[in-house]
DRENNU-817699 format. One record per residue (C-alpha): residue number from 1; x, y, z. Coordinates in nm, 3 decimals, padded with zeros to 5 digits, always signed. Each point is the difference from the previous one (the first is absolute). Layout:
N
+-----+---------+---------+---------+
: num :    east :   north :      up :
+-----+---------+---------+---------+
: NUM :       X :       Y :       Z :
...
+-----+---------+---------+---------+
//
This chain:
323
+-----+---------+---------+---------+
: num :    east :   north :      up :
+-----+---------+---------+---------+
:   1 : -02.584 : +01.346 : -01.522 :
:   2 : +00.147 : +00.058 : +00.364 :
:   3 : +00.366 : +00.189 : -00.057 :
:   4 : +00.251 : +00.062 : +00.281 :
:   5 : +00.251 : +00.246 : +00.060 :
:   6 : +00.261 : +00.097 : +00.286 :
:   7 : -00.101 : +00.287 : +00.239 :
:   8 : +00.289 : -00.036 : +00.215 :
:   9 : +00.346 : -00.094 : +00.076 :
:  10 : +00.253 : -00.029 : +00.239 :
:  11 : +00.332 : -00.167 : +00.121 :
:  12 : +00.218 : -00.015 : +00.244 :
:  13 : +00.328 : -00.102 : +00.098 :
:  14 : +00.235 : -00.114 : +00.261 :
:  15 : +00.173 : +00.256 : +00.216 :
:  16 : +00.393 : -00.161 : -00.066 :
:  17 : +00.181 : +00.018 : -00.296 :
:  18 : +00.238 : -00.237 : -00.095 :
:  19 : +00.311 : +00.157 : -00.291 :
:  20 : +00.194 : -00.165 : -00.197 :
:  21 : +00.292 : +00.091 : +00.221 :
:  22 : -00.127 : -00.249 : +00.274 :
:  23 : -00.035 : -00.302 : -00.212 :
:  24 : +00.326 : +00.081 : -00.132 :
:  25 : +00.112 : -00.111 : +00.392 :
:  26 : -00.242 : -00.329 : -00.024 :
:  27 : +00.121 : -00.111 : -00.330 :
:  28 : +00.245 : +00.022 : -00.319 :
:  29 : -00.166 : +00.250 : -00.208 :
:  30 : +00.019 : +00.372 : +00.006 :
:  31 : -00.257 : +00.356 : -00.069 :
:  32 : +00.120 : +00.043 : -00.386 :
:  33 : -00.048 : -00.413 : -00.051 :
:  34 : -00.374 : +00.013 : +00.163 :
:  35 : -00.102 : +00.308 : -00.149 :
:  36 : +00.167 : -00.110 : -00.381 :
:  37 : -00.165 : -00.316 : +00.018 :
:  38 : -00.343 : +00.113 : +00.173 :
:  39 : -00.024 : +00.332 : +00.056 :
:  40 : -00.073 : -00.007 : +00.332 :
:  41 : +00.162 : +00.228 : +00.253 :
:  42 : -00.193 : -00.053 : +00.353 :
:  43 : -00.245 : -00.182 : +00.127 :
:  44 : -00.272 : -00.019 : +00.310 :
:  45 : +00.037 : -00.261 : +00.229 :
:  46 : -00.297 : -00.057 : +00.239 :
:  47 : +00.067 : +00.028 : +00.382 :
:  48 : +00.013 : -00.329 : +00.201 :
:  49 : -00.286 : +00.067 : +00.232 :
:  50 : -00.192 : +00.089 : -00.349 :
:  51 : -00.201 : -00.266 : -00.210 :
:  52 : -00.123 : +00.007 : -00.361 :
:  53 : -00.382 : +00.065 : +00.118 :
:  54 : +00.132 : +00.345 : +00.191 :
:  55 : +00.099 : +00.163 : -00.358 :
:  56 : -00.286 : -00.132 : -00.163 :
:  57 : -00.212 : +00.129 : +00.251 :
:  58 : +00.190 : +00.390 : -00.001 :
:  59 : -00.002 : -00.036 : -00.429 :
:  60 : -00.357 : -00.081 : -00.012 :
:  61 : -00.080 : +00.267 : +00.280 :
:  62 : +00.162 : +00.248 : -00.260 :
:  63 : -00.174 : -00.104 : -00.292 :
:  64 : -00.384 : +00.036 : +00.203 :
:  65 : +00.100 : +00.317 : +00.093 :
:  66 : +00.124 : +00.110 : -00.362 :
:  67 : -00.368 : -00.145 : -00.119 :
:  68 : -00.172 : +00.168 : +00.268 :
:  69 : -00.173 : -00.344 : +00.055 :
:  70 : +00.004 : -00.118 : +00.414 :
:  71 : +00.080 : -00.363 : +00.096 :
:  72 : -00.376 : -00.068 : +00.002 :
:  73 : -00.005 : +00.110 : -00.350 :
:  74 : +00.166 : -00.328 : -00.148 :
:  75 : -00.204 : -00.349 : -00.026 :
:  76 : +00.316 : -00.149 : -00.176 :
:  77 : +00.412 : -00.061 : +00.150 :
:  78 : +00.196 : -00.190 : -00.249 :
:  79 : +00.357 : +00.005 : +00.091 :
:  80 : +00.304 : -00.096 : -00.229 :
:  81 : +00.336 : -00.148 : +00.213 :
:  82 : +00.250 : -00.270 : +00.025 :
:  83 : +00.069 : +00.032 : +00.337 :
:  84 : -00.316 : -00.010 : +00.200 :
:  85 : +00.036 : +00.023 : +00.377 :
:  86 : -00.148 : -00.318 : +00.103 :
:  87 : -00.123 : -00.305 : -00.221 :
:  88 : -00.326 : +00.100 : +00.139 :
:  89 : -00.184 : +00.237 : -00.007 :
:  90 : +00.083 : +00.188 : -00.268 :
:  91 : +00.169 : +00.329 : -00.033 :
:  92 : -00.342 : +00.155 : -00.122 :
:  93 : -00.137 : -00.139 : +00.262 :
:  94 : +00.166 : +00.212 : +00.267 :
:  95 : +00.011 : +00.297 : -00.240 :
:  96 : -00.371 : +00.014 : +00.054 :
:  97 : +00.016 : -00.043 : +00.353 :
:  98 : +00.289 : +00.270 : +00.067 :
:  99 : -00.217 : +00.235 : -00.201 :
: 100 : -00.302 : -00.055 : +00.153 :
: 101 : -00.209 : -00.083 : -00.328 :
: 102 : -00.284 : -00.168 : -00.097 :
: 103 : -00.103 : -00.359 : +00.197 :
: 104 : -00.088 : -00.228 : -00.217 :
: 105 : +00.142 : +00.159 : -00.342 :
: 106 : +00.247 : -00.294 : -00.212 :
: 107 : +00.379 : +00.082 : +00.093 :
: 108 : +00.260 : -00.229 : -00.091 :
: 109 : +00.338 : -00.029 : -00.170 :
: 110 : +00.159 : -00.082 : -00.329 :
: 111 : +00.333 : -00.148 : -00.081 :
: 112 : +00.187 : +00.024 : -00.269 :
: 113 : +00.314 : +00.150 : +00.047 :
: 114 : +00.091 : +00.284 : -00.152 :
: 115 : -00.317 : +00.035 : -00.196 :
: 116 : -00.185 : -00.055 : +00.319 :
: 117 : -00.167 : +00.379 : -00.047 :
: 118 : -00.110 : -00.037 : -00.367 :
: 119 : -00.146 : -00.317 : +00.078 :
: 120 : -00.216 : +00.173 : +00.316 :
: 121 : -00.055 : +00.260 : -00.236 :
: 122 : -00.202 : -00.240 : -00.240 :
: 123 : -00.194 : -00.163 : +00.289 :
: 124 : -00.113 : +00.294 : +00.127 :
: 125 : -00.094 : +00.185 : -00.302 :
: 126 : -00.171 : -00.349 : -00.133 :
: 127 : -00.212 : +00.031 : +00.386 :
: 128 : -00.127 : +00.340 : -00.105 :
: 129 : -00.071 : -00.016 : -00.359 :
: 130 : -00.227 : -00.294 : +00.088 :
: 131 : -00.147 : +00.160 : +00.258 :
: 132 : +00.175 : -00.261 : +00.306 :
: 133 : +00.116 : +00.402 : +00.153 :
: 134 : -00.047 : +00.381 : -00.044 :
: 135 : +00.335 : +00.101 : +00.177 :
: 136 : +00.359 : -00.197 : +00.036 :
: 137 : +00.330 : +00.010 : +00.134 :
: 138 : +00.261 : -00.146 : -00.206 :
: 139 : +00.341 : -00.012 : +00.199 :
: 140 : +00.327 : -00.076 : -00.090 :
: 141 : +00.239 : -00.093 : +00.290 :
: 142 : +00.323 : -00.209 : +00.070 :
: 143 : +00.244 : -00.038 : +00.252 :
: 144 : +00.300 : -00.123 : -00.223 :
: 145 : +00.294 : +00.056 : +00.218 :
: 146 : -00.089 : -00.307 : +00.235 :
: 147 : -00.015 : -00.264 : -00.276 :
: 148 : +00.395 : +00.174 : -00.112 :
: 149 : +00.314 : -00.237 : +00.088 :
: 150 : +00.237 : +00.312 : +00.000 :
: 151 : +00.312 : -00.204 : -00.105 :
: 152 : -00.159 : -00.034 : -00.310 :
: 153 : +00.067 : +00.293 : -00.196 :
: 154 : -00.202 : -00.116 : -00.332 :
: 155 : -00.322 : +00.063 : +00.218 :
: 156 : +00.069 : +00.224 : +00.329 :
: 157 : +00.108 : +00.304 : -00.233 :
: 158 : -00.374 : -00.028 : -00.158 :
: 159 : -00.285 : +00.021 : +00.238 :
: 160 : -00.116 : +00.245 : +00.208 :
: 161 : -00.342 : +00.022 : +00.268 :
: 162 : -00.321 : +00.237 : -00.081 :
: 163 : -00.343 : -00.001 : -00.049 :
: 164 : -00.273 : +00.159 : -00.233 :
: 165 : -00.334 : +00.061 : -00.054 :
: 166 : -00.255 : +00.116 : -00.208 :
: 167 : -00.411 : +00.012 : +00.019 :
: 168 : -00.235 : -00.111 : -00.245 :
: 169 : -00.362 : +00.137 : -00.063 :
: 170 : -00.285 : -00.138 : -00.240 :
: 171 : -00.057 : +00.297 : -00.228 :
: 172 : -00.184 : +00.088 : -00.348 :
: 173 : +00.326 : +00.104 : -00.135 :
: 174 : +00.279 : -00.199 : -00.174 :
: 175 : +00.313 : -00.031 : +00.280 :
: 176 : +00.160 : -00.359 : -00.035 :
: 177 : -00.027 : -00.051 : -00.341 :
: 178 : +00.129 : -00.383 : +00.036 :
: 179 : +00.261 : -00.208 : +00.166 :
: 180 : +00.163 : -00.335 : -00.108 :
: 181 : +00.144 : -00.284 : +00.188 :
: 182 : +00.260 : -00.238 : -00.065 :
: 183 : +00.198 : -00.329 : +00.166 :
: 184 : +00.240 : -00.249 : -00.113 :
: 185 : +00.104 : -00.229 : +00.326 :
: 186 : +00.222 : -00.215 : -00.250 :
: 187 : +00.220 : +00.266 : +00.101 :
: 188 : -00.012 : +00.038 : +00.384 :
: 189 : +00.363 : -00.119 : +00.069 :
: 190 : +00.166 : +00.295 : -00.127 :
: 191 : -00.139 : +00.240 : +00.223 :
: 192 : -00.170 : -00.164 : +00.353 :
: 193 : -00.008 : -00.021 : +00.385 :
: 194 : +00.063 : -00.351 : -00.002 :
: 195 : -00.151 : -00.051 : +00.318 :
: 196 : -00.367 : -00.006 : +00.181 :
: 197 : -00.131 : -00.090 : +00.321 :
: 198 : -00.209 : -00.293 : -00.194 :
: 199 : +00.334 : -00.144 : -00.044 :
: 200 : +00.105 : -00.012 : +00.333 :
: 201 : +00.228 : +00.162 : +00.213 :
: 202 : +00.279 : -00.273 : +00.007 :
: 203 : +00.082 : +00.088 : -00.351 :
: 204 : +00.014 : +00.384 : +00.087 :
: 205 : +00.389 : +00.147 : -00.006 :
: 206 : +00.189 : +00.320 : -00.002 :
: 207 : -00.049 : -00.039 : -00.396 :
: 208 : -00.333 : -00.166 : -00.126 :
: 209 : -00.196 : +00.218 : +00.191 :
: 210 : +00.141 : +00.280 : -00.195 :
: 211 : -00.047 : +00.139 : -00.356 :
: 212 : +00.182 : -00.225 : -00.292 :
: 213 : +00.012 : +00.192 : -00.328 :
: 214 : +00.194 : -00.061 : -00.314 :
: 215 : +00.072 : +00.344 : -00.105 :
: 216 : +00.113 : +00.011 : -00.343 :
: 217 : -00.296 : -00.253 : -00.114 :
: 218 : -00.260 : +00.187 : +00.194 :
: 219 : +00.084 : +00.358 : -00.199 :
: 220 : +00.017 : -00.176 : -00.373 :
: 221 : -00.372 : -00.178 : +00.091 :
: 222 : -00.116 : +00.353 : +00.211 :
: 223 : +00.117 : +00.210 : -00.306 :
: 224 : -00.149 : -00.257 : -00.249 :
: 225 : -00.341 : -00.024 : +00.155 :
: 226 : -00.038 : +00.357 : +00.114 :
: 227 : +00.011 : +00.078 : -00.388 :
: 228 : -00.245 : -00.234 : -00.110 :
: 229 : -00.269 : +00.152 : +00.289 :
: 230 : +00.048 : +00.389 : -00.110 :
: 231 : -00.140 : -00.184 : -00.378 :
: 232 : -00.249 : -00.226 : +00.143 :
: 233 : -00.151 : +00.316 : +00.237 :
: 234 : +00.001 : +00.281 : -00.286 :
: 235 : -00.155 : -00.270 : -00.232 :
: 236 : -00.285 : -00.106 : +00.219 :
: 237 : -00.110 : +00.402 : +00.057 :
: 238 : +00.087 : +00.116 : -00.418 :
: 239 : +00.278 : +00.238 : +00.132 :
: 240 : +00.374 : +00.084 : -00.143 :
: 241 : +00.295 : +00.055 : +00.245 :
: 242 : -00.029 : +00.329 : -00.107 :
: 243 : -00.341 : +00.043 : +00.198 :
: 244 : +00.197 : -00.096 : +00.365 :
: 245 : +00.086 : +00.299 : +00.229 :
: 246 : +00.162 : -00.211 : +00.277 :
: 247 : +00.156 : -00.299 : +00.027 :
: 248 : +00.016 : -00.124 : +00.372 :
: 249 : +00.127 : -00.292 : +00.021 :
: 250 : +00.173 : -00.270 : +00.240 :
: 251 : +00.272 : +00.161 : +00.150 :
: 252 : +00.245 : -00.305 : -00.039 :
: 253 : +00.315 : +00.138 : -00.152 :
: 254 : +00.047 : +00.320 : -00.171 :
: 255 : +00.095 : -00.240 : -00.320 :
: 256 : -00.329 : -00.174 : -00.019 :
: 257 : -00.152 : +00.333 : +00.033 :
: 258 : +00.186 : +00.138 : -00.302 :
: 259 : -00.046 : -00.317 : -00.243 :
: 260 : -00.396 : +00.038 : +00.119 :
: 261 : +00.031 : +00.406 : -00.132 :
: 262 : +00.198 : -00.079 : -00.340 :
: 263 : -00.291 : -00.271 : -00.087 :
: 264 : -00.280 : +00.299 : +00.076 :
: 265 : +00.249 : +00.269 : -00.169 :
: 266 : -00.082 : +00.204 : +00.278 :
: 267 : +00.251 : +00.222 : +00.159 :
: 268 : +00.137 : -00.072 : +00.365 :
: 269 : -00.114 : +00.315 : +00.114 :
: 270 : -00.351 : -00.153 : -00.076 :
: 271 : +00.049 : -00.299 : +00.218 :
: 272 : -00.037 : +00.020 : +00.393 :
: 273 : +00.325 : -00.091 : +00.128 :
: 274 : +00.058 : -00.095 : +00.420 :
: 275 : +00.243 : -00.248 : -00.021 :
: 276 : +00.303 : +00.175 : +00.051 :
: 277 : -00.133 : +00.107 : +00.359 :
: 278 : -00.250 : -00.292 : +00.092 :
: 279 : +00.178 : -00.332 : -00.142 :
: 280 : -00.234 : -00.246 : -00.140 :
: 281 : -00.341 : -00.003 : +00.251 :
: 282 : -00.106 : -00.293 : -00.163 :
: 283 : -00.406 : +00.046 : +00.034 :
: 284 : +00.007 : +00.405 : +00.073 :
: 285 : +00.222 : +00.091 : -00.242 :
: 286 : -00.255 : +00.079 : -00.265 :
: 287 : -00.248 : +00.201 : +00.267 :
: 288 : +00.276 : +00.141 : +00.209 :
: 289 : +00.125 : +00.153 : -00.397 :
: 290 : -00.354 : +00.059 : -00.073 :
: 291 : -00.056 : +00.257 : +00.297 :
: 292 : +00.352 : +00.143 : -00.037 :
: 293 : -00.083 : +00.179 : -00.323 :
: 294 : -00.330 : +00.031 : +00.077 :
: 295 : +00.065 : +00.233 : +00.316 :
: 296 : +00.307 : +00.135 : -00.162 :
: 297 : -00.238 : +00.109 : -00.256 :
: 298 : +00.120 : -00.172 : -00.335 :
: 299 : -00.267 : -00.241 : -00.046 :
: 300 : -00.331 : +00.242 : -00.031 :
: 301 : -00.364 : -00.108 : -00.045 :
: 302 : -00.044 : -00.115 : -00.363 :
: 303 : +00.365 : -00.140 : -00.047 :
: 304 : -00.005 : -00.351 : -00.140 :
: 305 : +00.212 : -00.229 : +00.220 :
: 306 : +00.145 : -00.353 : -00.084 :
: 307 : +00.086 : -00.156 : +00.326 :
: 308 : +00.235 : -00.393 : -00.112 :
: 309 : +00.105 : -00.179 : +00.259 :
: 310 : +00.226 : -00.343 : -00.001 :
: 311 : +00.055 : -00.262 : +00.303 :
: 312 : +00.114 : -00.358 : +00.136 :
: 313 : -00.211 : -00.213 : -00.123 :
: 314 : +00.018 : +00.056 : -00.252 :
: 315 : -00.253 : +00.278 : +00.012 :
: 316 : -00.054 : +00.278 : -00.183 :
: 317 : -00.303 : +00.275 : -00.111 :
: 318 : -00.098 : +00.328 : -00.083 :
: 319 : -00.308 : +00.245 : +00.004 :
: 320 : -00.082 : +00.296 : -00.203 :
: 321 : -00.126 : +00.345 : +00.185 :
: 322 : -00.131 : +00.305 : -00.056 :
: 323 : +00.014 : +00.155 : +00.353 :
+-----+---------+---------+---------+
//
């Protein structure tokens, strides 16, 4: 049986930052209320002459050159975003033509919010083990900021901009040990853009065009679901909680994050934490946390990761690695 493992990451993010202290000036809330309730502190926002492709391209530049692995290298783009530049072509699309790789090779996107990366995660790796690819990019990469309406303070304290990458190789030896998806759209109303160019631009305002999310119903169904998926993904590989070195999950809200840890029993100093400086990325926030710890040297060859994500949709999924 083919087996696939990660050779490679890297992220990147926006040059601004955005604190607390300037929302405080946009809205009714305030640093100790945000970072209480989230955990967040700061956030990137991406520059206006900047587009989601442009950190997806610089993240998956960093991951080939972290695998070693040139452009040419990789007969396989799939891209994970909710805010693709254009309605065609995709995002992976023009990631392969910035980078100058392979004609010809599949490239395309996946949507599904939040979860968008562990659901490119599982394409890709189902491509190799069957053979469909020897080498893949998986990105991660979101522009958040321009679907915010920044008088609403349930939603413009959250997000933040970023991209991530990592790069996938057929291999003899075990790497993603499984992944598992998830959707419920009985549930879309309580977190959605409730708008889409298929709907037509007379129904496009200052509002609908932005993200709707009812907060307090999304974190009791996040928190709910997120524990049944740490069962369901030890179960399916015969492993205890006690077997995990890292949990890197979603980085939603530092709550989430916690009530994820509790159901593994694992420490918080075993879980990857970015959300207190990069907001909720939405798509890259599990491979922008991913090659934090792996270039800041906690997450070492061997270590057995649980990435869980959660997203509008509802989505949600997870994959077990040993990197």
């Amino acid at each position: 049986m083919i087996n696939t493992r990660i050779i490679g990451t890297g992220s990147y993010l926006p040059e601004r930052i955005m604190t607390n202290a300037e929302l405080e000036a946009l809205v009714e809330t305030s640093d100790s209320w945000i970072q209480e309730r989230t955990g967040i502190a700061e956030r990137r926002v991406v520059a206006d002459d900047q587009s989601c492709t442009d950190l997806a391209t610089i993240a998956a530049q960093r991951a080939l050159e972290a695998a070693n692995v040139s452009p040419e290298d990789i007969d396989l783009i799939v891209l994970g975003t909710c805010t693709p530049d254009r309605v065609f072509p995709s995002n992976a699309c023009l990631v392969q033509q910035n980078l100058g790789s392979k004609a010809g090779a599949p490239a395309f996107d996946v949507a599904a919010a939040c979860s968008s990366f562990v659901y490119a995660l599982d394409v890709a790796n189902r491509f190799l083990r069957t053979g469909g690819a020897e080498r893949a990019l998986v990105i991660g990469a979101d522009t958040m900021t321009r679907l915010l309406n920044w008088k609403d303070r349930g939603t413009c304290v959250l997000f933040g901009d970023g991209a991530g990458a990592i790069v996938l190789e057929a291999s003899d030896e075990p790497g993603i040990l499984s992944t598992h998806l998830h959707a419920d759209g009985a549930q879309e109303c309580l977190l959605h853009v409730p708008w889409g160019p298929g709907m037509g631009y007379d129904r496009l305002t200052d509002t609908n065009g932005k993200i709707s999310m009812r907060g307090n119903e999304v974190f009791k169904v996040a928190v709910r679901t997120l524990g049944r998926i740490v069962d369901e993904t030890l179960d399916a590989n015969g492993l205890s909680k006690e077997d995990v070195d890292w949990l890197v999950p979603h980085q939603a809200n530092i709550r989430i994050i916690q009530a994820t840890a509790r159901k593994l029993g694992l420490p918080m100093e075993r879980v990857v934490q970015t959300v207190q400086h990069h907001g909720n990325t939405s798509s890259a926030s599990i491979p922008l946390a991913l090659d934090t710890a792996v270039r800041d040297g906690r997450i070492k060859p061997g270590d057995l990761l649980l990435l869980e994500a959660f997203g509008g949709g509802f989505t949600w999924g997870s994959a077990l690695v040993r990197y």
